[in-house]
N, C-alpha and C positions, 0 to 999 in steps of 0.2 A: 828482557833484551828486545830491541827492537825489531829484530827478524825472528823472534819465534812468537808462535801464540802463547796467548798467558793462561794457567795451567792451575788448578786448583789443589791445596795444600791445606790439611788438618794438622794442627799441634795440640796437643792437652793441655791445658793454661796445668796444669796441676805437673805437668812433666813429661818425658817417656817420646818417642819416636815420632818425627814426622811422616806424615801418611800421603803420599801422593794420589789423588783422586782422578778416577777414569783416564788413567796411561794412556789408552788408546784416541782417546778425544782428539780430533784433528783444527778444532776451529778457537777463537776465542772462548773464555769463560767469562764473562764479568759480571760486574756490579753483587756480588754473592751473597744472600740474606739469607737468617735461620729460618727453622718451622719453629713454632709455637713449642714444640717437643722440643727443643734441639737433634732431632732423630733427621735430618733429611734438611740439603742445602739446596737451596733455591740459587740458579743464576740465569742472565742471559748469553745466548750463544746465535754470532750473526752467522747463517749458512746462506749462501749466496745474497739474495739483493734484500731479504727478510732477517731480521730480529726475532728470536722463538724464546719462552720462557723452557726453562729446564728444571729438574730436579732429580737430586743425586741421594739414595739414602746409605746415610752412614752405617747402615750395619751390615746390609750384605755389596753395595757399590752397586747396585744400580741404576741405569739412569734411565727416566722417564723426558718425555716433550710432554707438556703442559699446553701449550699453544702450537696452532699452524697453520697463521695466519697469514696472508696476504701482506704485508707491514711490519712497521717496526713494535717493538714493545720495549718502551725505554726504562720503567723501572719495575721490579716485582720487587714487592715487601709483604712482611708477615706479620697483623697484628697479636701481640701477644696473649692477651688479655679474651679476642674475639677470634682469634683462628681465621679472620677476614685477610685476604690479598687486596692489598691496593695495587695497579697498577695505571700505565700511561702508554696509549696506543696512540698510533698516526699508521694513516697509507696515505696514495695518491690523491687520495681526493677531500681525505679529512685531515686539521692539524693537530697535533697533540692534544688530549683530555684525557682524565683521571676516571677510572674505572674500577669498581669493587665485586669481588669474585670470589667465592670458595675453593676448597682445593677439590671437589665436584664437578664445579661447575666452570673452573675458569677454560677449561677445553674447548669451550663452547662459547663462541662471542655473543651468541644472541642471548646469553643467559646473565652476561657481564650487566650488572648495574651504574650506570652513569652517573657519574656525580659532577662533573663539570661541563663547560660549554665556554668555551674562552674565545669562539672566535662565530657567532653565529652567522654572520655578514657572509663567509664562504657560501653558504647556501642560496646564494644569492649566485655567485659566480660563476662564469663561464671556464671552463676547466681544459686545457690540453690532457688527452688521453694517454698513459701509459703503457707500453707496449714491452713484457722483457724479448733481449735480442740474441740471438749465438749466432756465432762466426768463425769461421777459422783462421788460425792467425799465421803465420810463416812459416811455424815450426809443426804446422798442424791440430797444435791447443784447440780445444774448443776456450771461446772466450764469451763471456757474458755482457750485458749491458742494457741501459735502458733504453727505449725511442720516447721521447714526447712529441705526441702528433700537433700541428698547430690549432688553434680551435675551429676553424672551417675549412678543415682537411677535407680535399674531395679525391676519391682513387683516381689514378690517372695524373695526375700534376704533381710535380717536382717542386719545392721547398727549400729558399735558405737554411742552411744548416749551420745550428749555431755545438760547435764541441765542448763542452763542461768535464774541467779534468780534477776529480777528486783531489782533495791533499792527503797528508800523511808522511809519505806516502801509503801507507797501510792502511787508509782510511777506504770507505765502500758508496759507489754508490747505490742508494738503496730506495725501494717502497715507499715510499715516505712523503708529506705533503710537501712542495717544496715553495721553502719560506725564507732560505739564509738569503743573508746578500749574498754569498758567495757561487750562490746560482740560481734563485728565482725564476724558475724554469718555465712557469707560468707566465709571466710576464710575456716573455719571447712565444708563446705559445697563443696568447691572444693579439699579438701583432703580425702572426703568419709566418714564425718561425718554427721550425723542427730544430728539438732538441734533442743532442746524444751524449749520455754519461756511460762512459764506459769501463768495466774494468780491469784496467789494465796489469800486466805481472806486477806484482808486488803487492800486491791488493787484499785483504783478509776477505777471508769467507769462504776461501776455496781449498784451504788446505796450504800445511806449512812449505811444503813443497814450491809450491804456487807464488805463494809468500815472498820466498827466500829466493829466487832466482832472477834479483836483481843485484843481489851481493856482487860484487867485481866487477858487476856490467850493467852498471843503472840505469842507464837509455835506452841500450839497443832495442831488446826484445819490446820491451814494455812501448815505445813508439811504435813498432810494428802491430802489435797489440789493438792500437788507436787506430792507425791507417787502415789497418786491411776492416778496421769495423767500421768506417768511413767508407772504402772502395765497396760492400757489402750495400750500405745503403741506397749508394749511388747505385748500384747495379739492379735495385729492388727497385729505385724509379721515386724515391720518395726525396733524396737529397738530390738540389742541383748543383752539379762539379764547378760551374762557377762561380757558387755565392754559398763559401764556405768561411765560417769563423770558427775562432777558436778562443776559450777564457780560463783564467784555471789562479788558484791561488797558493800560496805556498807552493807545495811538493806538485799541484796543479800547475802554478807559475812555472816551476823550475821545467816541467815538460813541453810546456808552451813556449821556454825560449829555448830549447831543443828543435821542438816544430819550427819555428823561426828561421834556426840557421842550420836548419834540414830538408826543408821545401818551400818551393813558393806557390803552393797552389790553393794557400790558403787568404782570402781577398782584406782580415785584419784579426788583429792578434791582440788580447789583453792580457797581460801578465801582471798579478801583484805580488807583495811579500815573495820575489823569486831571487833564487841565484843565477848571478851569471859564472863565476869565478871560484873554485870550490874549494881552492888552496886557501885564498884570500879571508874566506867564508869562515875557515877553520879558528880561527883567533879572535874574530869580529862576534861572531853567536855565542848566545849560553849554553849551548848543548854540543859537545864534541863525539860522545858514544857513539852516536846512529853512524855517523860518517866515516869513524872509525871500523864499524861494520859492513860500509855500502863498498866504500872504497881499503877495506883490507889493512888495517893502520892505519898510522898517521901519516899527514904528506910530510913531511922531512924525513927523505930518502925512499920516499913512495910517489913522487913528484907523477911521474908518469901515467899512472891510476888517475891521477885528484886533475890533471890538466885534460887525458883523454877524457874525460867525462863532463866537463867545465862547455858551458855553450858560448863564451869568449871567446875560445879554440875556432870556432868556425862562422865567425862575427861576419867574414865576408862573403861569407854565404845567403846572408839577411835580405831580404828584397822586402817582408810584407810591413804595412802600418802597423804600427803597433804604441798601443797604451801604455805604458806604465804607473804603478800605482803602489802607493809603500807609506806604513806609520812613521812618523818620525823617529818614534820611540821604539820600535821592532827591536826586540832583544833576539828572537830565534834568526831571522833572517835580515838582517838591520840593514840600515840605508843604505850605506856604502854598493851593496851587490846593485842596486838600482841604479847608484850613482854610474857605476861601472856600465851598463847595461845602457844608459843613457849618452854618456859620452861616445860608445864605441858605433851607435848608430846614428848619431848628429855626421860622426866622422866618417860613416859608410853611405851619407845623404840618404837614409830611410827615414820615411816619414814616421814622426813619434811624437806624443806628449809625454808628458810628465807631471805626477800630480805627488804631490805630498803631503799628507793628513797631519796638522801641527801635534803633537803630543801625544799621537796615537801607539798604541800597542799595537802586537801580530792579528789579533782578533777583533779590535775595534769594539771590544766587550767593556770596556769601562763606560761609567753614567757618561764624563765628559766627552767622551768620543761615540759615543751611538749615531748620533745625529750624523755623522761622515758616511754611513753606511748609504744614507740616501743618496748622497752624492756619490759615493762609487759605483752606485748602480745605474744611475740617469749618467752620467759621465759613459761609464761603456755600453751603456744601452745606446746613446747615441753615435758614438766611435763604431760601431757596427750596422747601424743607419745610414752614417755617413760612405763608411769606404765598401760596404757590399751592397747595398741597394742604389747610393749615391745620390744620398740626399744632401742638400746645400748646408754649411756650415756645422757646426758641431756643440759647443757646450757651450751654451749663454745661463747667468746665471739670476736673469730674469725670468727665465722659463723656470729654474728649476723651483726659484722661491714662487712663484705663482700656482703650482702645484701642493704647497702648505698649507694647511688647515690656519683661516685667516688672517692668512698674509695680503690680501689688497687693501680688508679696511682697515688693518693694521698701518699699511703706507698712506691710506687717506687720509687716516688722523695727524700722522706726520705731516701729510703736504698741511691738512686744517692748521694747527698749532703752527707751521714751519709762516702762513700766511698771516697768522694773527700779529706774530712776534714784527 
């Protein structure tokens, strides 16, 4: 189910009772692999902004941490034959590579054996510094998140702040190097921005509780969540209150066009793959369950739930710039919500683009679509150049091809042959 954590479960292939594992376990279980023995289940489990390996033995239900680490650990496995764990770490400052460890020695990262090296050029790089954050949120939560310092942070001076909103919504931000297009924090980070991912209610890692108290009020808390970890910063001296952005994708999107037509203290806005309209939404996506969840059934004869929560509802509240960005092909969150989102601020005279990725999916994971991701990121990279620092013009797409691994002599040869002809 979408609002609870996922919960570990032995069956006997030969027959006899299912056995529900560590009842009390409060966070995600995943990715689950045997030992060598079959005696003890290896999984991971994210507890606040870290990924930790774990292991559970099936005979008296114990559970052990294996790792506790600073970072993610994206996969644990168990060779059968070697009794070796392969695994795959990243944190702040490194990106994923494959590591082999005993069940001795994996506790201990300086003991972990390296087996790959996929990106050594980082070593080279200048790196914004990671900071985790707590706050208090309206309701008194304590609430978590990350700060990325810019790379020539000095104390004393105040920083654009750029807001990176998870998706999911249950997804986490976490330790981790950051490399998606969907927030490349780094980037922002060597240009003299401050980055904040925060995580807001609904968020795993903190407990189901934590989780789940977006159900019938999907906005409310979890905006407050955001801002007061915003107002926090500001008040630490490190965010300046006028050169504030915000970007977020999916269930990020959808929060960002809440911020939208929630406040205007934010200087521009990039929303992709978001909703605006959440009735409309219901017919249009492949997935009905979660919504059915968020918003307490379906909307016919639920209308009130699915339109309170809908950031269409308060369109004329909109004042900031704002991006838009969406695959053609989005099956979770399909065009249409964009279209919607598009029209209603042409008609509210808010400044917007709008970009549409021909044939893309929700994730821009397919071969043919990879190549968009550059562009969605140099497109809002610049929309946030543009309307908070206020730099001239915005997406030329002479710049961005000039930025490609041999695109000029590529167009030399062109003009060559284009002169010979």
């Amino acid at each position: 189910s979408s609002d609870l954590n996922q919960k570990l479960y032995v069956t006997p292939v030969t027959g006899g009772p299912t056995t529900k594992l560590l009842p009390n376990w409060d966070y995600d279980a995943e990715s689950p692999s045997w030992s060598a023995d079959s005696k003890t289940l290896f999984f991971l489990g994210g507890v606040g902004l870290d990924i930790h390996s774990f292991a559970v033995s099936l005979e008296d239900g114990k559970l052990k941490q294996l790792t506790h680490e600073r970072g993610v650990i994206g996969a644990l496995s168990s060779n059968d034959d070697t009794g070796l764990l392969l695994l795959t770490f990243t944190d702040p400052e490194s990106p994923p590579d494959y590591y082999v460890a005993t069940s001795e020695t994996v506790s201990e990262r300086s003991r972990w054996v390296r087996v790959s090296d996929a990106n050594p050029q980082v070593e080279n790089f200048e790196l914004g510094r990671y900071e985790t954050v707590h706050w208090k949120s309206s309701d008194k939560q304590t609430c978590e998140g990350i700060l990325i310092y810019p790379v020539a942070f000095k104390p004393g001076n105040s920083y654009p702040l750029i807001v990176q909103l998870h998706g999911g919504p249950t997804d986490t931000s976490r330790n981790e190097f950051s490399s998606d297009f969907v927030t490349y924090a780094h980037i922002y980070a060597a240009n003299g921005y401050a980055v904040f991912q925060p995580n807001y209610r609904g968020s795993n890692g903190y407990g189901e509780k934590f989780r789940m108290q977006i159900v019938g009020d999907y906005f409310r808390q979890a905006f407050d969540d955001i801002m007061t970890g915003v107002d926090d910063l500001i008040s630490r001296g490190v965010a300046d209150p006028a050169k504030l952005g915000m970007m977020g994708w999916s269930a990020g999107g959808h929060w960002s066009n809440w911020t939208l037509t929630h406040t205007d203290r934010f200087k521009a806005i990039s929303t992709g793959a978001s909703v605006a309209n959440w009735i409309s939404i219901y017919a249009e996506t492949d997935e009905q369950v979660s919504r059915e969840v968020y918003f307490k059934g379906v909307p016919y004869g639920n209308w009130d739930n699915y339109t309170r929560e809908s950031p269409l509802m308060y369109i004329q509240n909109a004042k900031t710039p704002t991006l838009i960005q969406v695959g053609e092909f989005d099956r979770r969150v399909p065009k249409p919500q964009s279209d919607e989102l598009f029209m209603a601020l042409k008609k509210q005279h808010v400044p917007v683009e709008y970009i549409v990725y021909p044939g893309a999916p929700h994730d821009f994971n397919e071969l043919e679509t990879i190549r968009y991701r550059m562009v969605k990121m140099f497109a809002e990279f610049n929309w946030f150049e543009k309307w908070i620092r206020g730099k001239p013009g915005w997406f030329e797409w002479k710049s961005l091809l000039s930025m490609l691994p041999d695109s000029q002599p590529e167009k030399e040869q062109q003009e060559s042959k284009a002169g010979q002809n």
